[in-house]
ROTIPA-21166 format. One line per field, with one value per residue (C-alpha): residue in three letters; residue number from 0; x, y, z. Coordinates in Angstrom, 2 decimals. Layout:
// residues N
res: c(Ala,...)
n: c(NUM,...)
px: c(X,...)
py: c(Y,...)
pz: c(Z,...)
// end
This chain:
// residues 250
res: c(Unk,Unk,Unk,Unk,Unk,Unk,Unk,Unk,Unk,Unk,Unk,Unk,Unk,Unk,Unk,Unk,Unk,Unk,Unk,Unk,Unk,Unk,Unk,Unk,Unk,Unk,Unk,Unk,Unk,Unk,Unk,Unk,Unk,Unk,Unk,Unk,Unk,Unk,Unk,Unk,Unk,Unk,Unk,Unk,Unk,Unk,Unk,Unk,Unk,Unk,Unk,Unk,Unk,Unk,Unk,Unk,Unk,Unk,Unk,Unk,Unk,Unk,Unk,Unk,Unk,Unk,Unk,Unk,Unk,Unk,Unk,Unk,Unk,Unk,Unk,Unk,Unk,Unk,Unk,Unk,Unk,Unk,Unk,Unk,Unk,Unk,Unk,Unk,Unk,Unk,Unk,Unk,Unk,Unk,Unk,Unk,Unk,Unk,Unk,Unk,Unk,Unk,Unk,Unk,Unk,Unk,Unk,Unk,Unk,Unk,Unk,Unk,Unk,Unk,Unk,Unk,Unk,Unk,Unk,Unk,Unk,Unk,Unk,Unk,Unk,Unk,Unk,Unk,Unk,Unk,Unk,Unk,Unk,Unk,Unk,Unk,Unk,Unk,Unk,Unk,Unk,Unk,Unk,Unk,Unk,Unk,Unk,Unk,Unk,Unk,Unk,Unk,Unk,Unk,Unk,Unk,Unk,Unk,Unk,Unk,Unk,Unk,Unk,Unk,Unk,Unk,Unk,Unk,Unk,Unk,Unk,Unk,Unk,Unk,Unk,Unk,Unk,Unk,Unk,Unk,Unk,Unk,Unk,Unk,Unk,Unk,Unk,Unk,Unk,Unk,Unk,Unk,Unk,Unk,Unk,Unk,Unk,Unk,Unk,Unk,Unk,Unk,Unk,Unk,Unk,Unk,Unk,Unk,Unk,Unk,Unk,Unk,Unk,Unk,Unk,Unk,Unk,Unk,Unk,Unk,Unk,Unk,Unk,Unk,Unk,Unk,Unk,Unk,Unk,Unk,Unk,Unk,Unk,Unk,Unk,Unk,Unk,Unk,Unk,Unk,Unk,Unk,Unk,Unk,Unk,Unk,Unk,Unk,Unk,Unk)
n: c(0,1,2,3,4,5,6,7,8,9,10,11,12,13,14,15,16,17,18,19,20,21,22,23,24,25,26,27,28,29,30,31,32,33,34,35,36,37,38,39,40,41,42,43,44,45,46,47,48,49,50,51,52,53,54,55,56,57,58,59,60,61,62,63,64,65,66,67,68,69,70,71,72,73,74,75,76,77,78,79,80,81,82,83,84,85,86,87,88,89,90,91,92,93,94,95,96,97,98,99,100,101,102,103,104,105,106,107,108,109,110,111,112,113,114,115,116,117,118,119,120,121,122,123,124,125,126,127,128,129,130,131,132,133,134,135,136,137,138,139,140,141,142,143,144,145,146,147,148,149,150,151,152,153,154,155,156,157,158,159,160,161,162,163,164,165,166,167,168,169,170,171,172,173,174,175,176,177,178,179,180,181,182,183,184,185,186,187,188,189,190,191,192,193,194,195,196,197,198,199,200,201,202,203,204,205,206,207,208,209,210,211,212,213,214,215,216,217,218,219,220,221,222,223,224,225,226,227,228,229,230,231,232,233,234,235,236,237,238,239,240,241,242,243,244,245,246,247,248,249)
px: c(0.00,1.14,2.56,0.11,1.56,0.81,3.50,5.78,5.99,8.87,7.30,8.06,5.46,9.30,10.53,8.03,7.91,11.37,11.14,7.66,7.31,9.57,8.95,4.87,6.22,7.79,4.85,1.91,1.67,-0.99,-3.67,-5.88,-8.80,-10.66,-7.93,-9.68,-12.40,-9.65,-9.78,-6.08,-6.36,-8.64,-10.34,-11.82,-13.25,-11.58,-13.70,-12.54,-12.93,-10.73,-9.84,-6.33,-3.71,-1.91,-4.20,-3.90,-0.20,-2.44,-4.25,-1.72,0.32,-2.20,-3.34,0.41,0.58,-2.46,-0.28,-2.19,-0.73,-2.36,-3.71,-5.36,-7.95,-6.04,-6.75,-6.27,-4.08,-1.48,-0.59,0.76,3.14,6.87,8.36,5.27,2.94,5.25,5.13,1.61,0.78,3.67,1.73,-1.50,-3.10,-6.66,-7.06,-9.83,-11.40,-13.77,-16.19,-19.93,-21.76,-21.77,-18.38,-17.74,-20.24,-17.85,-14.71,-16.45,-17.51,-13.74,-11.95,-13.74,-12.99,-9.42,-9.44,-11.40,-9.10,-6.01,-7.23,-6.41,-7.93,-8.49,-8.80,-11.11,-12.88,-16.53,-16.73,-14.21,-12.56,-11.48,-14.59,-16.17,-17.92,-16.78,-16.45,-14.37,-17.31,-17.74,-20.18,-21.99,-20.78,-20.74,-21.62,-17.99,-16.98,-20.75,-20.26,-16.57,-18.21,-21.55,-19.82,-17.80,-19.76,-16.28,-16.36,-16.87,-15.17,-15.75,-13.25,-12.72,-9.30,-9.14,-5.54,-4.32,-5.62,-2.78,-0.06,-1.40,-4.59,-7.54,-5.69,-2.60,0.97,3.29,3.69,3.53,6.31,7.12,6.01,6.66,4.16,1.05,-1.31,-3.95,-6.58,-8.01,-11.09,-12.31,-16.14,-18.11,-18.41,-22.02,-24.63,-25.35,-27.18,-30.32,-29.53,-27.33,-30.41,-31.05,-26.97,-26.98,-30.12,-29.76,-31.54,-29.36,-26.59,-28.20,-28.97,-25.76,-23.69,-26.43,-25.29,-22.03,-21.69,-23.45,-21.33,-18.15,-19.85,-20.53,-17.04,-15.90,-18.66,-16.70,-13.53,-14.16,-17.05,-19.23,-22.34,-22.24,-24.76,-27.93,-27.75,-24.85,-22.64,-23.93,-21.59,-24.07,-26.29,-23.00,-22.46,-18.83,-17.43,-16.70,-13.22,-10.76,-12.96,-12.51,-15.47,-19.56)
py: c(0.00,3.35,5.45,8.69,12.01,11.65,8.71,10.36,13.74,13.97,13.95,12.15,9.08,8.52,8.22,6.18,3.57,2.95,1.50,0.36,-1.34,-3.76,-4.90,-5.63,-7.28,-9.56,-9.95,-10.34,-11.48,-8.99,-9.36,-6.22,-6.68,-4.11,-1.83,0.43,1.53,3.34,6.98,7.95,11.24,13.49,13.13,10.14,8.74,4.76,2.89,-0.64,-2.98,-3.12,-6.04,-5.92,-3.39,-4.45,-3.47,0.06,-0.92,-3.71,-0.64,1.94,-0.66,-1.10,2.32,2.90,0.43,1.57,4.49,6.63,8.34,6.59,9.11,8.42,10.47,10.89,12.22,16.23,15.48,13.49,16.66,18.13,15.27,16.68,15.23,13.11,16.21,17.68,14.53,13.91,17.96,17.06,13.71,15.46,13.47,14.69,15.99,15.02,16.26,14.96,17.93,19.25,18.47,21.83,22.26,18.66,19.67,22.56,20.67,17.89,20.56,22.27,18.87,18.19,21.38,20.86,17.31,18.26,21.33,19.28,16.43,14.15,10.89,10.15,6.49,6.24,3.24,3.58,1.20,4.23,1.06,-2.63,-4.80,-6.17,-8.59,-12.32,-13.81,-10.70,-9.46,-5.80,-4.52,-1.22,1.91,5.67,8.20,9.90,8.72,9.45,12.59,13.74,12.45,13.68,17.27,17.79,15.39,13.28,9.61,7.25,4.00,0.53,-1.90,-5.04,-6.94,-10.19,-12.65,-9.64,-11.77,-14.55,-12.04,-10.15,-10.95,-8.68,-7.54,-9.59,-8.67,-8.95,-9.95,-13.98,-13.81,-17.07,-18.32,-15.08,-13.30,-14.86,-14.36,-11.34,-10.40,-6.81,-5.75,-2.53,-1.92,0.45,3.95,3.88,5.82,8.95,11.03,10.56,11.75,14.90,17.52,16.23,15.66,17.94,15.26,12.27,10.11,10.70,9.78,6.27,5.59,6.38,4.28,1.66,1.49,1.72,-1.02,-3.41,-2.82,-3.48,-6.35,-7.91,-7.64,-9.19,-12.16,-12.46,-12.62,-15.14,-17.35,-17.28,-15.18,-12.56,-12.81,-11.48,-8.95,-6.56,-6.60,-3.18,-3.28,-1.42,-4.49,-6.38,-4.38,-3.37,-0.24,1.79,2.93,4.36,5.76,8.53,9.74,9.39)
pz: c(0.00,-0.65,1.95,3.03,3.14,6.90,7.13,5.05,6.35,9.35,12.78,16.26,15.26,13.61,16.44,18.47,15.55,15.22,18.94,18.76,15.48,15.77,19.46,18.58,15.41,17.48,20.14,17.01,13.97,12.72,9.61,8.91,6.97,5.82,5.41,2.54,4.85,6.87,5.08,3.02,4.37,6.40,9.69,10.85,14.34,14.64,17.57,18.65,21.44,23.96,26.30,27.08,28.17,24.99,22.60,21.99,20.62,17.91,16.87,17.09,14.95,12.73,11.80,11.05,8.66,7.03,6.21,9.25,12.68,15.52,17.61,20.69,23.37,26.27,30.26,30.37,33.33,31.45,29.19,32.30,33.01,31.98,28.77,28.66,28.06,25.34,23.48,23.30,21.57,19.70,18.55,18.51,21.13,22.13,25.44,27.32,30.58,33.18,33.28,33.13,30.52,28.77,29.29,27.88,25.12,24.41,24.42,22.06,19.62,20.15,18.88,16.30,14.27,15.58,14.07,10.78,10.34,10.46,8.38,11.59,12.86,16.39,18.21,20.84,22.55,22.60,25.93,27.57,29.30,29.05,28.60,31.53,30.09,31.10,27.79,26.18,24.13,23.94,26.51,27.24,25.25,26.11,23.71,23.51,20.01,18.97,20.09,18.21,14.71,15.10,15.99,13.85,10.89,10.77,9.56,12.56,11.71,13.73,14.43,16.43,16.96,18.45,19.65,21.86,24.68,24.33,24.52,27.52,29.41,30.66,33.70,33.46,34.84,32.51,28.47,27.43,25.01,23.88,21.55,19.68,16.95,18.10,15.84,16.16,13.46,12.83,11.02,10.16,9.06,6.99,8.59,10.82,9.39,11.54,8.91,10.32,13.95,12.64,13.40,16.83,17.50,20.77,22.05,24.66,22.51,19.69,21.43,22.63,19.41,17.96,20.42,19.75,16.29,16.84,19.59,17.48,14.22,17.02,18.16,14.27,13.56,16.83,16.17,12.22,13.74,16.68,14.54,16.96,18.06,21.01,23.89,23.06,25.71,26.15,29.79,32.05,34.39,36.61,36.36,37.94,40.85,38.95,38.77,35.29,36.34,34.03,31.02,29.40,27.66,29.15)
// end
């Protein structure tokens, strides 16, 4: 595949890769599928499921290849971490906050042009944590990738990844590195229709609706990928007496 001008053009993701490339090389033996649905250029929202602490370097890897930067939603706090801070503006890493809703509203609406203006795409996990759910499938969503594409009407892209769990586990210590390049698949879907809900984007109902979609396109590529059908009923954690630490969007 042809290298993007985003690939091309000198930046730190240089850097990162040269250290990061080959080390998850060695760790996964990765097939994308789907790759043309992943826009050459211009902003785009990616969503995938997320199960392991070792998956955001599957995705991040993956984007790459697709000729992409992997860009990720990050906590507001983290860009005031020395060194660490500089290099995710320097990445263009999205800052998020926890904040009121019409502040959060604000911010949603402030990223988006920032993300459409630069021609950027952004990674963020519509379940705003690792799954829950016993089995691995993807469970509730929240509405913050819903929210960046309906905003700022960017392309909001599913994707599910599944073999992550052999190298590292849902809340394992450490990597299983031998046997090396264990294989891990990746599948990106068709962009969810949101025309529909784009003059009621600022409504509640919307935003169900959206993630709705959304969840259930994750959840159909996760089924393709595994060859077997999710539960009928998604994991609420609430329902569980569990607690939705970590997330980063609502």
């Amino acid at each position: 595949m042809r290298a993007t001008a985003e690939k091309t053009r000198p930046s730190l993701f240089w850097l990162l890769a040269v250290f990061v490339v080959p080390f998850v090389s060695y760790t996964a033996k990765i097939r994308i599928r789907g790759e043309q649905k992943l826009p050459r250029d211009g902003a785009f929202v990616l969503a995938p499921n997320h199960y392991s602490e070792y998956d955001p370097l599957i995705v991040a890897l993956a984007v790459w290849r697709l000729g992409r930067a992997p860009r990720f939603m990050a906590k507001e706090s983290l860009f005031n971490v020395p060194v660490l801070g500089w290099a995710l503006r320097r990445t263009g890493m999205v800052p998020v906050a926890r904040a009121t809703t019409l502040a959060a509203a604000k911010q949603t609406i402030s990223q988006s042009k920032e993300l459409a203006r630069h021609g950027r795409g952004v990674i963020v996990y519509p379940e705003g944590t690792l799954t829950r759910d016993p089995a691995l499938w993807p469970m509730r969503g929240k509405s913050g990738a819903v929210r960046l594409a309906l905003a700022g009407d960017i392309p909001l892209i599913p994707m599910a990844q599944w073999g992550t769990q052999e190298i590292m586990g849902r809340y394992q210590k450490g990597l299983s590195l031998w046997p090396p390049r264990r294989k891990v698949e990746v599948l990106i879907g068709d962009p969810i229709d949101l025309s529909d809900l784009k003059h009621r984007k600022g409504s509640h109902s919307a935003m169900v609706e959206a993630t709705d979609r959304l969840m259930a396109a994750v959840t159909a590529l996760l089924e393709e990928l595994r060859g077997e059908k999710a539960p009928a009923e998604r994991w609420n954690p609430a329902d569980h007496g569990q607690k939705e630490t970590g997330r980063l969007d609502s």
